[in-house]
PASEBA-1860 file (N, C-alpha, C; in nm, 3 decimals):
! residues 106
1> XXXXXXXX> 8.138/-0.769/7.896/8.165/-0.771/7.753/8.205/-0.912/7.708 ~ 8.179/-0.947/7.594/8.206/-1.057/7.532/8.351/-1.087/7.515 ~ 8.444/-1.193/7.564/8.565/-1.184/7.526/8.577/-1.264/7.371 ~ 8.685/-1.171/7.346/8.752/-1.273/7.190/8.815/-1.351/7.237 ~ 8.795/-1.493/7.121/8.840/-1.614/7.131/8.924/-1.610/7.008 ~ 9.034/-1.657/7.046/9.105/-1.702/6.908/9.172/-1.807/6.883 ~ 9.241/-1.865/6.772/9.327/-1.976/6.744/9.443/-2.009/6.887 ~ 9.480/-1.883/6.929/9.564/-1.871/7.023/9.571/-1.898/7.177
9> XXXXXXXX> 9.419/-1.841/7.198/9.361/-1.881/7.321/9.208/-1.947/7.334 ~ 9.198/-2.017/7.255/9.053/-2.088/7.274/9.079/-2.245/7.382 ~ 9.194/-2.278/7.305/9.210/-2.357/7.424/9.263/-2.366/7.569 ~ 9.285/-2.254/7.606/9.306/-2.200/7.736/9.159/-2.152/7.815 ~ 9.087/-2.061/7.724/9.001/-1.983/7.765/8.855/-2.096/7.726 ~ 8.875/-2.165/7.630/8.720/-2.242/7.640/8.743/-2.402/7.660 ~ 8.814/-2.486/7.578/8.821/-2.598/7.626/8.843/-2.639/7.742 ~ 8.941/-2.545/7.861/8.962/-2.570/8.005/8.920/-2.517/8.090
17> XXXXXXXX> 8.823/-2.500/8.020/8.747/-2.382/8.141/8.670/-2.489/8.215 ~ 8.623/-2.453/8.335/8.509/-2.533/8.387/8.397/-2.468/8.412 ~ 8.412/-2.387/8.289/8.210/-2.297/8.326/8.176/-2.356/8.168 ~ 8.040/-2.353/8.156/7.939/-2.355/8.059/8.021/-2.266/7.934 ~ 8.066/-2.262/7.851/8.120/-2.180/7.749/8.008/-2.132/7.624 ~ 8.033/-2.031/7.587/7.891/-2.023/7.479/8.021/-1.900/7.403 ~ 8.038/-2.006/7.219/8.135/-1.926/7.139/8.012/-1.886/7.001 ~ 8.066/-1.726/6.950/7.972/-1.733/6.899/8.071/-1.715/6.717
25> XXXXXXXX> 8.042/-1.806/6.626/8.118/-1.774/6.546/8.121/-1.689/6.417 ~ 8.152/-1.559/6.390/8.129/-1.451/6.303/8.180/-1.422/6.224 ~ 8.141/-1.316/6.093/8.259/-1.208/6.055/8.157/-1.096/6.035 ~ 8.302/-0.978/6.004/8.208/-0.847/6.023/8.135/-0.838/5.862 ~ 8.174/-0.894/5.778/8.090/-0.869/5.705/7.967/-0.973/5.678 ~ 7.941/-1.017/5.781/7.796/-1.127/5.746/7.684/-1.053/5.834 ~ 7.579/-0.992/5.812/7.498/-0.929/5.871/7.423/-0.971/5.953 ~ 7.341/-1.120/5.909/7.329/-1.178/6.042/7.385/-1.193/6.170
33> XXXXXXXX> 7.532/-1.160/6.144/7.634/-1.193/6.279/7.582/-1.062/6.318 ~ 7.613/-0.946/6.274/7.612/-0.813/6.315/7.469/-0.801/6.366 ~ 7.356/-0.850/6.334/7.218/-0.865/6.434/7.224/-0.931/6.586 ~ 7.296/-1.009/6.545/7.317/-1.092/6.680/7.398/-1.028/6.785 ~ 7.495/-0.929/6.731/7.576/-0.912/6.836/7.611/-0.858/6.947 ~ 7.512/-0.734/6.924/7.434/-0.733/7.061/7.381/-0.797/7.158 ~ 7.290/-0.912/7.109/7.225/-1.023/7.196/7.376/-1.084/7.291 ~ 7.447/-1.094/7.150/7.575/-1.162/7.214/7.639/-1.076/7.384
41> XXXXXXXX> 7.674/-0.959/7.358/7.687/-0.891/7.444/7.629/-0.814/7.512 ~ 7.467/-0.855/7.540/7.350/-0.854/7.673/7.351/-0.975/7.727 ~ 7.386/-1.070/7.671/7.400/-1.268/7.725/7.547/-1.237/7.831 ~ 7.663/-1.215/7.792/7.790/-1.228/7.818/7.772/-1.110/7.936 ~ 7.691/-0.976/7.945/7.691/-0.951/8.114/7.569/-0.951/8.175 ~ 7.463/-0.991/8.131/7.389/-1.099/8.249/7.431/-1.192/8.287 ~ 7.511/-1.295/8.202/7.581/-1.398/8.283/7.724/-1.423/8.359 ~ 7.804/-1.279/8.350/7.917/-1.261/8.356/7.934/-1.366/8.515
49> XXXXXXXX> 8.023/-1.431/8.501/8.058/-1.537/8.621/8.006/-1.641/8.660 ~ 7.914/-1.659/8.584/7.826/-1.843/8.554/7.879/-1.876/8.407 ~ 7.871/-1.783/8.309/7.922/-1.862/8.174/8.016/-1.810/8.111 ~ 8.086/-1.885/8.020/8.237/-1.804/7.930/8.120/-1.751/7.840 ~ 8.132/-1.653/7.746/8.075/-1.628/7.693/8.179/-1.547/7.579 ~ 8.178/-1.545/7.420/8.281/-1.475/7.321/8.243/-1.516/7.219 ~ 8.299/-1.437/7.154/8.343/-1.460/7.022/8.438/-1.493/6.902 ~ 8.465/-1.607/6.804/8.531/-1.632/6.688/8.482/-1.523/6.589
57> XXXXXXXX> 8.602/-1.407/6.487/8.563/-1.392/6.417/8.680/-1.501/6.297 ~ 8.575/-1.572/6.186/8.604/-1.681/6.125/8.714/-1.601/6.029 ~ 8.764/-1.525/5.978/8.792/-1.456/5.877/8.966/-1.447/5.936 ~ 8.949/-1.416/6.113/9.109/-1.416/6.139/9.205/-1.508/6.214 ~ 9.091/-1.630/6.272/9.056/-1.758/6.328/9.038/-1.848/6.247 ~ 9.097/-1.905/6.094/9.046/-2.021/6.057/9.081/-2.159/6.123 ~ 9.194/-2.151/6.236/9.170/-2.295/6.283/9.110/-2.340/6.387 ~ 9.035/-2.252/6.428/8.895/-2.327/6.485/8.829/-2.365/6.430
65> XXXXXXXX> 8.760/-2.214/6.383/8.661/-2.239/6.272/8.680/-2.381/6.221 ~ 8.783/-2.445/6.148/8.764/-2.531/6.073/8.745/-2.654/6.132 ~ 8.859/-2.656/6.299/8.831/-2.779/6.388/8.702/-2.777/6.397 ~ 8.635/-2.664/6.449/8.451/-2.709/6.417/8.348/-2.747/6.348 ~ 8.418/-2.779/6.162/8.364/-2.746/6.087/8.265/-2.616/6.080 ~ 8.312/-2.503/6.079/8.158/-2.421/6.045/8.177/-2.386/5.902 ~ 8.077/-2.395/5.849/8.035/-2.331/5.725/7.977/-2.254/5.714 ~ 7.827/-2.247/5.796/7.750/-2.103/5.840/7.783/-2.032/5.950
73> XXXXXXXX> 7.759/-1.864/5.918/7.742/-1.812/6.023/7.645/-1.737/6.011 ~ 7.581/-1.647/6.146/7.665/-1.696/6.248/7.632/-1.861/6.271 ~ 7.702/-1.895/6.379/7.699/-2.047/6.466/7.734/-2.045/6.624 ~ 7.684/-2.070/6.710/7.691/-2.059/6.806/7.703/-2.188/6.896 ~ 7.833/-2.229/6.927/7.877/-2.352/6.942/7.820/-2.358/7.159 ~ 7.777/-2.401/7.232/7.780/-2.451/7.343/7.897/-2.567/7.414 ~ 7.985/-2.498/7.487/8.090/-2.591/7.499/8.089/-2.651/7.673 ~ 8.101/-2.717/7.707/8.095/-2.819/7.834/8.194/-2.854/7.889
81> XXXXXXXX> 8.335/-2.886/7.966/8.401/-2.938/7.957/8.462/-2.992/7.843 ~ 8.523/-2.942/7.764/8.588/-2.924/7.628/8.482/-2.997/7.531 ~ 8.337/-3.059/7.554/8.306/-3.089/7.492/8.154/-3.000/7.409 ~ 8.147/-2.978/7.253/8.037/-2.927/7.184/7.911/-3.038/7.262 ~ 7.817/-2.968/7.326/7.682/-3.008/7.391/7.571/-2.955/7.330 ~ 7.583/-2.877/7.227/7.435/-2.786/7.177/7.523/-2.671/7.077 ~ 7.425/-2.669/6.979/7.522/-2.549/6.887/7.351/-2.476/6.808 ~ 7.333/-2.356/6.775/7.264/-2.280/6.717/7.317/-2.188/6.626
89> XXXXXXXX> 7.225/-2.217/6.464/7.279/-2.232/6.386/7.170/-2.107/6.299 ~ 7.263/-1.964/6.241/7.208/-1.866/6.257/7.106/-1.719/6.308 ~ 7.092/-1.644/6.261/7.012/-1.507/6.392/6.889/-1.582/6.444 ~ 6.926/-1.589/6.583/6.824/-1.628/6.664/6.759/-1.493/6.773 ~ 6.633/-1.527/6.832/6.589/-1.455/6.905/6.661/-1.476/7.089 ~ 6.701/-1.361/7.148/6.775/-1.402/7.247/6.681/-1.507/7.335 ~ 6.587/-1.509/7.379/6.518/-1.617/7.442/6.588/-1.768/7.410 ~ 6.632/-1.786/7.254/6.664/-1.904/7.240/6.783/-1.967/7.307
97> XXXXXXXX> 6.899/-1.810/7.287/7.003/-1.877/7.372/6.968/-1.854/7.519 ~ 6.896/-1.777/7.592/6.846/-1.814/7.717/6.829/-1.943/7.772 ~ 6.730/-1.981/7.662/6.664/-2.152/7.721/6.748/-2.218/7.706 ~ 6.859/-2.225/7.611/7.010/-2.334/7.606/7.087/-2.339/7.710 ~ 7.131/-2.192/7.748/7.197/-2.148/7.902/7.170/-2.237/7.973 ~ 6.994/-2.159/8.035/6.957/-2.246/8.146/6.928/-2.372/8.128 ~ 6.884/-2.442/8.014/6.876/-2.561/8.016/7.051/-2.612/8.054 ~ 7.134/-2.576/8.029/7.271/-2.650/8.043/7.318/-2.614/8.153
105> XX> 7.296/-2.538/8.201/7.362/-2.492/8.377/7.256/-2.523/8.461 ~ 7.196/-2.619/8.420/7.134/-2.757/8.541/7.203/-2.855/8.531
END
């Protein structure tokens, strides 16, 4: 399952992590998010123990959200060693975040 990320623990759980992180940033009322979020949580246990994998919802989280600037959602930030490496930017087809994955966990 996808873990929640929040103001509280994002920097425990994604900036220090040393796996591939993939945050996905939402609210429940944006429908695009709600398309995705499944994908979100078929990504998070195929990869369970190669990548962090979760979710921001923006609505109870604004100080991420905002450290990231997001304005759209969803947004799907790729995090590296505390650093943004790749971000996708509304409903995508899961293949897309596939090829980001594997392209980044080489």
């Amino acid at each position: 399952m996808a873990k929640e990320f929040t103001d509280a623990n994002f920097q425990t759980e994604v900036l220090d992590s040393d796996k591939l992180t993939v945050v996905d940033f939402w609210a429940e009322w944006c429908g695009p998010c709600r398309a995705i979020g499944p994908v979100i949580e078929e990504l998070a246990k195929e990869y369970e123990g190669k990548v962090n994998i979760g979710k921001v919802n923006v609505d109870v989280n604004p100080q991420v959200s905002m450290n990231y600037g997001i304005t759209s959602i969803p947004a799907i930030l790729f995090i590296k060693n505390g650093q943004v490496v790749d971000k996708l930017v509304g409903a995508q087809p899961k293949s897309n975040f596939v090829k980001k994955i594997e392209s980044l966990l080489n």
